[in-house]
C-alpha positions as YAML, in Angstrom:
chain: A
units: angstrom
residues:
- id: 1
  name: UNK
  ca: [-139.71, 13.58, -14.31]
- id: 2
  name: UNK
  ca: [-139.20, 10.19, -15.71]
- id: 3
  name: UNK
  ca: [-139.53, 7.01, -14.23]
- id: 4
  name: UNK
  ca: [-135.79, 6.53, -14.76]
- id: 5
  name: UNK
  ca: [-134.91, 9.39, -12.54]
- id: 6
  name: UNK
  ca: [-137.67, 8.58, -9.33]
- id: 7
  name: UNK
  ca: [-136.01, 7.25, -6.29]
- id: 8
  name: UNK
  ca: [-138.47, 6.15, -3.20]
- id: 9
  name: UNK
  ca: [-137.55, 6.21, 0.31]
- id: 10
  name: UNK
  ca: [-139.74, 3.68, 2.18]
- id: 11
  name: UNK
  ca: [-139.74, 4.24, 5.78]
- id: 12
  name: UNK
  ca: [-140.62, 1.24, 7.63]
- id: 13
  name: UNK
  ca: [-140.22, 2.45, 11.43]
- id: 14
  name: UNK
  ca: [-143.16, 2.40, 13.83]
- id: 15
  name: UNK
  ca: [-141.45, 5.58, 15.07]
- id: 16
  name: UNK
  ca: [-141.53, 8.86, 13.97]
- id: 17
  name: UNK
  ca: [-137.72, 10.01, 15.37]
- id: 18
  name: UNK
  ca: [-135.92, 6.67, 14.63]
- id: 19
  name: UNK
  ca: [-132.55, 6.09, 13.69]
- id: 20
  name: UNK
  ca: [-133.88, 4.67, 10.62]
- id: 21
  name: UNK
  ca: [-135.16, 7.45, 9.88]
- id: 22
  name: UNK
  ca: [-132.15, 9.45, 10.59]
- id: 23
  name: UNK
  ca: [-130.36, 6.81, 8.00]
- id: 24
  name: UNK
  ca: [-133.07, 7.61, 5.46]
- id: 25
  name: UNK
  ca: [-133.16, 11.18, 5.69]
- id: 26
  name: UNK
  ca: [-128.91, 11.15, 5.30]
- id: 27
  name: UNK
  ca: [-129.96, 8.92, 1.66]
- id: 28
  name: UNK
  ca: [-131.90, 11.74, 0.78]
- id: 29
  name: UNK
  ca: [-129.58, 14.72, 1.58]
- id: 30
  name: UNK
  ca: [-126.88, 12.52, -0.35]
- id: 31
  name: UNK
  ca: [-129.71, 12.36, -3.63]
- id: 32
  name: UNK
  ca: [-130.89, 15.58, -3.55]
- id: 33
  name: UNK
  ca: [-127.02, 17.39, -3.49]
- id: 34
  name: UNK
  ca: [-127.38, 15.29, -6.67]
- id: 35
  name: UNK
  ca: [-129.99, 17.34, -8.55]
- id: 36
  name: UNK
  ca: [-132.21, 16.23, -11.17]
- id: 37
  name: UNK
  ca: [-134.02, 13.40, -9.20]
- id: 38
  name: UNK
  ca: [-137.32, 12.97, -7.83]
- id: 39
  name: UNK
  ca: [-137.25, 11.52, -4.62]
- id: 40
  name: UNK
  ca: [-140.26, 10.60, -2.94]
- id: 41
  name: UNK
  ca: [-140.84, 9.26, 0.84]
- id: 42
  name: UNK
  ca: [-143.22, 6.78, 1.68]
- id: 43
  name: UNK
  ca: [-143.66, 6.28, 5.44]
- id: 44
  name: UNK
  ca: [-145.52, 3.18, 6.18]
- id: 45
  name: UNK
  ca: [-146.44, 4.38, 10.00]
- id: 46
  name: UNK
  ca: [-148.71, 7.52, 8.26]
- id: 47
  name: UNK
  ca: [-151.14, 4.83, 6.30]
- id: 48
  name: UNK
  ca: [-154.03, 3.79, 8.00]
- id: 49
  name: UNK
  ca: [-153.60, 0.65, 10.09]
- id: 50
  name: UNK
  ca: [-156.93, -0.70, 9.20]
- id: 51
  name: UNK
  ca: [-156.20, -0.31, 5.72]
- id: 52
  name: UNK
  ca: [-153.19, -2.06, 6.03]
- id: 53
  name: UNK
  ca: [-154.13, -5.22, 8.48]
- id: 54
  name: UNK
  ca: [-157.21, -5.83, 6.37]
- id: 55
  name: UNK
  ca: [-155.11, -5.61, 2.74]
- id: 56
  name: UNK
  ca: [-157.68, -2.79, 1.81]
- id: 57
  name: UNK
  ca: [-155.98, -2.63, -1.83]
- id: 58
  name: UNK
  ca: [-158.99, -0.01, -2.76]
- id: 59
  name: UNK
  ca: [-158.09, 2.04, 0.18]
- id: 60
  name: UNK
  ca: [-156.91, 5.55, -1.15]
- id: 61
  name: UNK
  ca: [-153.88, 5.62, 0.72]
- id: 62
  name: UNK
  ca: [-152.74, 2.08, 0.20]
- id: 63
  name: UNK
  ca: [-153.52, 2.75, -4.15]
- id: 64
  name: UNK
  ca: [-151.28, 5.95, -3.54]
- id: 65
  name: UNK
  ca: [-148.54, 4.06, -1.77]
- id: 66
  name: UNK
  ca: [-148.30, 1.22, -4.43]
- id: 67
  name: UNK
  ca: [-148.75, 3.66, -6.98]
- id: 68
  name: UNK
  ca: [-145.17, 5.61, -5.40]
- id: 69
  name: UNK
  ca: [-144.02, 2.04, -5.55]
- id: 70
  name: UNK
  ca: [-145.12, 1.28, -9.18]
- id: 71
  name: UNK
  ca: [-143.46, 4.71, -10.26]
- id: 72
  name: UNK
  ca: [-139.92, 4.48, -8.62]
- id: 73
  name: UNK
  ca: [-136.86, 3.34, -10.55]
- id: 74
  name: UNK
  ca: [-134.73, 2.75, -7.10]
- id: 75
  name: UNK
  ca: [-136.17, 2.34, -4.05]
- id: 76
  name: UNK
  ca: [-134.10, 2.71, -0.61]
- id: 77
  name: UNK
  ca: [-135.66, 0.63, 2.02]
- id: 78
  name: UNK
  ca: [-134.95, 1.31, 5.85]
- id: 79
  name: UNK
  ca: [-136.17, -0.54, 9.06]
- id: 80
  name: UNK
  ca: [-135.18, -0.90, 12.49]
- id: 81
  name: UNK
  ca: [-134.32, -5.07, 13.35]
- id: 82
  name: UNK
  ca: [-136.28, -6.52, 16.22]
- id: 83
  name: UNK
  ca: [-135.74, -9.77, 16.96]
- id: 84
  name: UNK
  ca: [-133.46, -10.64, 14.11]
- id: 85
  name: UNK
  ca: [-135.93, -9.53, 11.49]
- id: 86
  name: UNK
  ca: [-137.51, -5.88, 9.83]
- id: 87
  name: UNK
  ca: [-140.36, -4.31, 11.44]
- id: 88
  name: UNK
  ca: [-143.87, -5.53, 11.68]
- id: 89
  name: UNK
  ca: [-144.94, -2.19, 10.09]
- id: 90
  name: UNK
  ca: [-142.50, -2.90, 7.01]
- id: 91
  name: UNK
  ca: [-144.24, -6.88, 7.03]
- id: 92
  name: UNK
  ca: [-147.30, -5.74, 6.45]
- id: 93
  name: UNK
  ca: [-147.04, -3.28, 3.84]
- id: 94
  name: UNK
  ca: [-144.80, -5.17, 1.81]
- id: 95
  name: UNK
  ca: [-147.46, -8.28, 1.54]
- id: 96
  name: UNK
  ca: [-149.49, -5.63, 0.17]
- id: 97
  name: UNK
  ca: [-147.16, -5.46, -2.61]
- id: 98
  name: UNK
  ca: [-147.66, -7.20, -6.02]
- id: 99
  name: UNK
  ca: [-145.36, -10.51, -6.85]
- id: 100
  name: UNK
  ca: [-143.86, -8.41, -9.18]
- id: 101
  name: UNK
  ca: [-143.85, -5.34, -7.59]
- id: 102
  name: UNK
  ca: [-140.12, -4.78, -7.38]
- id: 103
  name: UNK
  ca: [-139.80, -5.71, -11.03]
- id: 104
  name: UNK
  ca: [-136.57, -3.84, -12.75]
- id: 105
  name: UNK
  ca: [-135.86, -1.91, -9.98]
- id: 106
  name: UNK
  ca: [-133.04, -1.51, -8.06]
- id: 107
  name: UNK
  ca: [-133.44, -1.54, -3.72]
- id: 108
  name: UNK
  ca: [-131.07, -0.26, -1.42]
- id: 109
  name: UNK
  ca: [-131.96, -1.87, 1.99]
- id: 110
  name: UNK
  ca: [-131.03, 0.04, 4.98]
- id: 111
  name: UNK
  ca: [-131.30, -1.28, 8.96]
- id: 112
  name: UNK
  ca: [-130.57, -0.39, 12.52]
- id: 113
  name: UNK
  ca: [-130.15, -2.39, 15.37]
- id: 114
  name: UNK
  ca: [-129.49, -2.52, 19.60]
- id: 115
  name: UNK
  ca: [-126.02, -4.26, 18.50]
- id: 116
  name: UNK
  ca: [-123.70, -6.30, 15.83]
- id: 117
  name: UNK
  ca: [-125.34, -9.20, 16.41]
- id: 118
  name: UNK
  ca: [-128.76, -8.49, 14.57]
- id: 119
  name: UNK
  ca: [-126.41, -7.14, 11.21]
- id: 120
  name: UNK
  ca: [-127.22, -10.34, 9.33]
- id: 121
  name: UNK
  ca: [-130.89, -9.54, 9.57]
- id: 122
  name: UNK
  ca: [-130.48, -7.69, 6.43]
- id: 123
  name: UNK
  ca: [-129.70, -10.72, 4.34]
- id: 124
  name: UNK
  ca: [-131.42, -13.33, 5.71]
- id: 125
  name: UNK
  ca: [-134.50, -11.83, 6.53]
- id: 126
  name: UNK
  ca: [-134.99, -8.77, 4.25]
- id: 127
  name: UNK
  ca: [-132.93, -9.91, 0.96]
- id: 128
  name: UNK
  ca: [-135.36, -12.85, 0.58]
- id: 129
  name: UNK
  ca: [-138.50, -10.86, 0.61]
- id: 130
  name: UNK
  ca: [-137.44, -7.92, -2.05]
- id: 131
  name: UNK
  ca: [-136.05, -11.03, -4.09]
- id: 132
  name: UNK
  ca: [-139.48, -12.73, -3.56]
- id: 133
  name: UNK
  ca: [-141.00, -9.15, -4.98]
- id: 134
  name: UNK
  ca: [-138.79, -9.86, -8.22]
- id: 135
  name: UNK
  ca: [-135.98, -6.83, -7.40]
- id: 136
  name: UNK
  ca: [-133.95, -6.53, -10.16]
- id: 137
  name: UNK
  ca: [-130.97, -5.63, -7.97]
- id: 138
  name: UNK
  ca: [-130.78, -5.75, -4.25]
- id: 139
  name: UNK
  ca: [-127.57, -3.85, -3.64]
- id: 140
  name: UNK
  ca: [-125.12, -4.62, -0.23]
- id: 141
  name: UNK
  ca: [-127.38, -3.08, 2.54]
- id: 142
  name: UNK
  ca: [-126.24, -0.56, 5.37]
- id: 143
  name: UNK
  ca: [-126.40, -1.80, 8.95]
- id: 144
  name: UNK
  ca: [-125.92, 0.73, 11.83]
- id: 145
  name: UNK
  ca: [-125.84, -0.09, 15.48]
- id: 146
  name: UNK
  ca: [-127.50, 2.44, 17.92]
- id: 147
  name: UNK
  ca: [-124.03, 3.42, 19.07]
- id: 148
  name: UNK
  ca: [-123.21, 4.33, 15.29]
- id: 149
  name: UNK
  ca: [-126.42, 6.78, 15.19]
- id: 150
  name: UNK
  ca: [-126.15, 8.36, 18.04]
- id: 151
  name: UNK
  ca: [-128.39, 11.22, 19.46]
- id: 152
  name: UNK
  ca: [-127.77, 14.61, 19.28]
- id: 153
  name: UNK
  ca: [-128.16, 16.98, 22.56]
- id: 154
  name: UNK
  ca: [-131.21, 18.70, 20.54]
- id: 155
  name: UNK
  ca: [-132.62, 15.60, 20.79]
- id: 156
  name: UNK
  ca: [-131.74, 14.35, 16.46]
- id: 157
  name: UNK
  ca: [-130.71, 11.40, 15.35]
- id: 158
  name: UNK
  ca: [-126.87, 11.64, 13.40]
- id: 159
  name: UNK
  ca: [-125.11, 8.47, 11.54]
- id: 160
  name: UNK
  ca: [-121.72, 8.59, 12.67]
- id: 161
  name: UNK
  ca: [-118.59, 9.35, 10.35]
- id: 162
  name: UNK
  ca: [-118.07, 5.63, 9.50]
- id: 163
  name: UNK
  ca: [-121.62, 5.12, 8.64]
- id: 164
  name: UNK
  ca: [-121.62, 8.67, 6.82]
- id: 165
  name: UNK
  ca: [-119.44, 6.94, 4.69]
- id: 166
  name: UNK
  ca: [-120.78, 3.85, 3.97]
- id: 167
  name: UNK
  ca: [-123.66, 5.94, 3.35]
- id: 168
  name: UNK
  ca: [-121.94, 7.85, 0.30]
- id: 169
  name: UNK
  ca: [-120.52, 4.60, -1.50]
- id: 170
  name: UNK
  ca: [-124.13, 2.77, -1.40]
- id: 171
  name: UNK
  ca: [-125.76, 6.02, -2.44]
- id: 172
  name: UNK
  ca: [-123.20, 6.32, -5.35]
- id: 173
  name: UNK
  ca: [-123.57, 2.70, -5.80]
- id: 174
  name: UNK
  ca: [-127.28, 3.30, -6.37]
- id: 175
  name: UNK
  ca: [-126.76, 5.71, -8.58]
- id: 176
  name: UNK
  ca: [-124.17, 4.35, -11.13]
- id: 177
  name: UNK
  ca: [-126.46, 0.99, -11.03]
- id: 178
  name: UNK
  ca: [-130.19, 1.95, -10.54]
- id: 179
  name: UNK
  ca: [-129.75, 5.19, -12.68]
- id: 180
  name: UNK
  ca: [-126.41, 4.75, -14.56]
- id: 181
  name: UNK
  ca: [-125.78, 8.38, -13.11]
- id: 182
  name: UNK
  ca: [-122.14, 9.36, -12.36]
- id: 183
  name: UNK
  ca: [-121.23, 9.75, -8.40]
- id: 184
  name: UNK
  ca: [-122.65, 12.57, -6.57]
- id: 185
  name: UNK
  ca: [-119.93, 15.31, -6.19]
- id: 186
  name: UNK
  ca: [-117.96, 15.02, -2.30]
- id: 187
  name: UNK
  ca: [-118.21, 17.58, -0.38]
...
């Protein structure tokens, strides 16, 4: 696969089951009905902590991480928002990242939050960073309350119809801009 065809999912929840998690794993259904992609997931809660704290750039999980980042043409980013900003876990791994790191590459930022109010977090906390990282094109993030993901009774995280939509345009948005690939087919 080329670089021009590598989308990475960057997970950037403490959590394991998280309904950021649940948004990023609906972004990946949406790519792979697609076809022809490589999609890759980087979830910043599996590298070691240590690593990360201390900025262990030789660490062999931290080179294979900026190595997924260093490879992808798009990259989807999704955090939960505490406190009006992205998770400490996404903080850290992204000061591991290069100044240029995001160089010619597209990012879809994704986010979920306790309520409306923490929406803005997206653009005035994340935006700046992935500009800072030289992002080629930050595209209009997806913000989901808790109410808007809610959980199944097996216990699974869903994104509701209106953010199932949302979902499809910035996906297809992605696509026609990070990839200049034609919308996925509806279903």
């Amino acid at each position: 696969m080329s670089v021009a065809s590598t989308v990475l999912l960057i997970a950037g929840s403490p959590s394991e089951h998280s309904r950021s998690a649940a948004l990023l794993d609906a972004v990946s259904l949406r790519l792979a009905r697609r076809g022809g992609l490589q999609v890759e997931r980087l979830n910043i809660r599996e590298l070691p902590a240590q690593a990360l704290l201390l900025a262990e750039w030789g660490h062999p999980e931290i080179v294979k991480a900026l190595a997924q980042v260093q490879r992808a043409r798009a990259i989807v980013v999704a955090t939960p928002v505490y406190k009006a900003a992205y998770s400490g876990v996404l903080k850290v791994f992204l000061d591991l990242l290069p100044q240029t790191a995001l160089k010619e590459k597209t990012v879809l930022p994704l986010a979920t939050g306790g309520s409306p109010h923490h929406m803005l977090a997206l653009d005035y906390a994340l935006r700046p960073v992935l500009q800072s990282l030289s992002a080629r094109h930050i595209l209009p993030g997806v913000y989901a309350t808790d109410a808007q993901i809610p959980r199944s009774p097996e216990g699974a995280y869903a994104p509701a119809a209106d953010i199932s939509v949302r979902l499809d345009e910035a996906v297809a948005t992605l696509l026609a801009e990070s990839l200049r690939l034609p919308p996925p087919p509806q279903y």
